[in-house]
C-alpha positions in Angstrom: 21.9 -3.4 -6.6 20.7 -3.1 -3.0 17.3 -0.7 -2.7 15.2 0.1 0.2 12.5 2.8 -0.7 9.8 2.5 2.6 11.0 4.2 5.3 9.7 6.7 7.5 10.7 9.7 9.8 9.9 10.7 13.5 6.7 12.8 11.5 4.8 10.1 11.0 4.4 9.9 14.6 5.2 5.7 14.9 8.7 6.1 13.7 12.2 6.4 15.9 15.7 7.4 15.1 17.2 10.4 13.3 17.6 10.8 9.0 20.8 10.4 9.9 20.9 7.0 11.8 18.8 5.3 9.3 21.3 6.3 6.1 24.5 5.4 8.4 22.3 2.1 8.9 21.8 1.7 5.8 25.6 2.6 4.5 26.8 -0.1 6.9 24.2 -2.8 5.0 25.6 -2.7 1.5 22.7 -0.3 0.8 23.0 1.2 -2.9 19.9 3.5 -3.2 17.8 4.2 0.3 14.4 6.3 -0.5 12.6 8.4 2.7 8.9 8.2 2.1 7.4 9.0 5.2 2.8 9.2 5.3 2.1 12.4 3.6 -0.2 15.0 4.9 -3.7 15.0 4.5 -7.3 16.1 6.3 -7.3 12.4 7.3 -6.0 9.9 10.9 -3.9 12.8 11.5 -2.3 10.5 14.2 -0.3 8.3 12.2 1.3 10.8 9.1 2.9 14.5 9.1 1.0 18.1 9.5 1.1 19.7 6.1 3.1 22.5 8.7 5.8 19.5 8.6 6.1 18.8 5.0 9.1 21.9 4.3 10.7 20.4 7.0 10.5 16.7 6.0 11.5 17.3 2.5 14.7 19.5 4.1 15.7 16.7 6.0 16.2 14.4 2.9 17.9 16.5 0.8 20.1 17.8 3.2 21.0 14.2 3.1 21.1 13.6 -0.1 24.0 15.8 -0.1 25.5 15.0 3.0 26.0 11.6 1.9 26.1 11.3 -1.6 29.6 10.3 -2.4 28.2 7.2 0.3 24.8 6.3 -1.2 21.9 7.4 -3.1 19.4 9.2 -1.1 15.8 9.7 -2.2 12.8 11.5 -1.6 9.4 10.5 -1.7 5.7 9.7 0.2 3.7 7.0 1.3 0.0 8.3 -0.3 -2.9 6.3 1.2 -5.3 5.8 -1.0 -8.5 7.9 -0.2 -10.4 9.7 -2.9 -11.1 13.1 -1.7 -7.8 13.9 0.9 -5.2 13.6 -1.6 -3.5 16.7 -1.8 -2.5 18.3 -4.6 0.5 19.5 -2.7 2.1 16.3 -1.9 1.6 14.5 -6.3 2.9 17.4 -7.4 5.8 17.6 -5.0 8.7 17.6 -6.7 10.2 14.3 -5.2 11.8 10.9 -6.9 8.6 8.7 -5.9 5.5 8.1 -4.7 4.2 5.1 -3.1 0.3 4.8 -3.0 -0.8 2.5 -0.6 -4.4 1.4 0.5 -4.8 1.2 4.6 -8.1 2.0 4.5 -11.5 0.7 3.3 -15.0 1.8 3.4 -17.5 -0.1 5.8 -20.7 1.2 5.6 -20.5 5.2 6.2 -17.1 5.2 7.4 -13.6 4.1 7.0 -11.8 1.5 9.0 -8.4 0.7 9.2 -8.0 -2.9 8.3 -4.4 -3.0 9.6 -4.8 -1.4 12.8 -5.9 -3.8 15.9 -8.2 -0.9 17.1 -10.6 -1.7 14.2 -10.2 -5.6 15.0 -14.0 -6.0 15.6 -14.9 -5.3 11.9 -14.1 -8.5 10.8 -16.5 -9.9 12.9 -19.4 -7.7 11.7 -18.0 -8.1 7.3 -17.5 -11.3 5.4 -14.2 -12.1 4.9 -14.3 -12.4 1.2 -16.3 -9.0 0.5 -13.3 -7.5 2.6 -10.8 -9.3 -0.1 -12.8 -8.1 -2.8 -12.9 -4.3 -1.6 -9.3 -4.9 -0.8 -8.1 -5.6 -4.3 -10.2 -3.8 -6.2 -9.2 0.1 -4.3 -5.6 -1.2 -5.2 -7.0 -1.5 -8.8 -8.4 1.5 -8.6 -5.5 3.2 -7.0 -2.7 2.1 -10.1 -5.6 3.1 -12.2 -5.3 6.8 -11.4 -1.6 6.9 -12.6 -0.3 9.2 -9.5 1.8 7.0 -8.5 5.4 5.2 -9.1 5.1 2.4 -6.7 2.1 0.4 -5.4 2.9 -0.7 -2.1 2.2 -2.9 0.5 0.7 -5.1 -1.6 -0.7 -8.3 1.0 -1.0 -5.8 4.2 -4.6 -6.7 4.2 -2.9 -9.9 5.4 -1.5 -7.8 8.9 -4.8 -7.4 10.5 -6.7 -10.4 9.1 -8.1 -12.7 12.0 -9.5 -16.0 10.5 -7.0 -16.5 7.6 -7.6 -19.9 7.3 -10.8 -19.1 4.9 -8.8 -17.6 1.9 -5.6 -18.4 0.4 -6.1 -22.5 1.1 -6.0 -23.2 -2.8 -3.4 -20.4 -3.9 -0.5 -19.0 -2.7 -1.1 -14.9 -1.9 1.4 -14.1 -4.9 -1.0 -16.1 -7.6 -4.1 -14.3 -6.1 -2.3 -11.2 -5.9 -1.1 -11.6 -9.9 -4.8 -13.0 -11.2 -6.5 -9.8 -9.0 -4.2 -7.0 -9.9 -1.3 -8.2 -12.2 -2.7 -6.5 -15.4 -3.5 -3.6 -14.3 0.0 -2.8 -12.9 1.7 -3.6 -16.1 -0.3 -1.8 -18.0 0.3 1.2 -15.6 4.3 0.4 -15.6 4.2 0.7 -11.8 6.5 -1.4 -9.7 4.8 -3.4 -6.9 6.4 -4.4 -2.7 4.8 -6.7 -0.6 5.0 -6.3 3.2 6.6 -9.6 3.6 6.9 -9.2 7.3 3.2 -9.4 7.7 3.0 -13.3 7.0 5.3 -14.6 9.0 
């Protein structure tokens, strides 16, 4: 079986194409189950996620698919939650959707939070040492499959994406082994499936 659950919408505001193109996409790949979980809404980088004003529409969109297309494929609904305590809604983990991915773009540096993924925040790596940022890295996705909100922990080496100087980590074992020593017991306690963003080291 052939599933592709990480996909976003125009909402998120760094997305293009219709619902429509990406399941038709997605029919012509051999695709057996193809989830929508565009960045749910919260008080947080508005920017780059939906309005809460969007979410009716968003959800709409996906199960007018669902039915649209489901003698094609399986369509389902969910979010990408980022991980910050304090703007997670309650209205998006208790939506009533198939999944949520939680996902951890952000981290804490000093009395603010930076986005280690995203180039404008490039010159914090210069000011942190590399291995407290592993460190806080791991241990808010320990903390996020901790909570139990939700189904899927994703993204799991995109601290890897915005990383300048990655020659100092990783020389000894490969990102999969730290990954599994850091986090691996956690997640199967939790029962939570894991996806890396393989894209990120090549």
């Amino acid at each position: 079986m052939r599933v592709d659950l990480h996909n976003h919408t125009i909402l998120c505001n760094h997305a293009t194409g219709t619902v429509d193109e990406y399941i038709q996409r997605a029919i012509e790949l051999g695709i057996d189950e193809y989830g929508f979980s565009d960045h749910a809404p919260m008080n947080f980088d508005p920017k780059y996620r939906m309005d809460i004003s969007q979410k009716q529409q968003y959800e709409k969109w996906v199960l007018d698919a669902q039915e649209k297309y489901k003698d094609k494929i399986k369509v389902l609904l969910g979010y990408e939650v980022d991980y910050l305590d304090g703007f997670i809604l309650d209205e998006v983990v208790n939506a009533k959707v198939d999944y949520l991915i939680g996902s951890v773009h952000f981290l804490r540096n000093k009395s603010e939070m930076w986005g280690f993924d995203n180039p404008e925040f490039i010159g914090v790596y210069k000011s942190k040492d590399i291995d407290t940022i592993w460190v806080e890295y791991f241990d808010a996705i320990k903390a996020m499959a901790k909570t139990g909100l939700f189904d899927i922990v994703g993204l799991f080496d995109l601290i890897l994406s915005g990383m300048i100087g990655i020659h100092y980590f990783c020389q000894e074992l490969s990102i999969e082994m730290h990954i599994y020593l850091c986090c691996g017991d956690r997640f199967m306690s939790q029962h939570q499936l894991y996806r890396t963003q393989v894209g990120s080291v090549l």
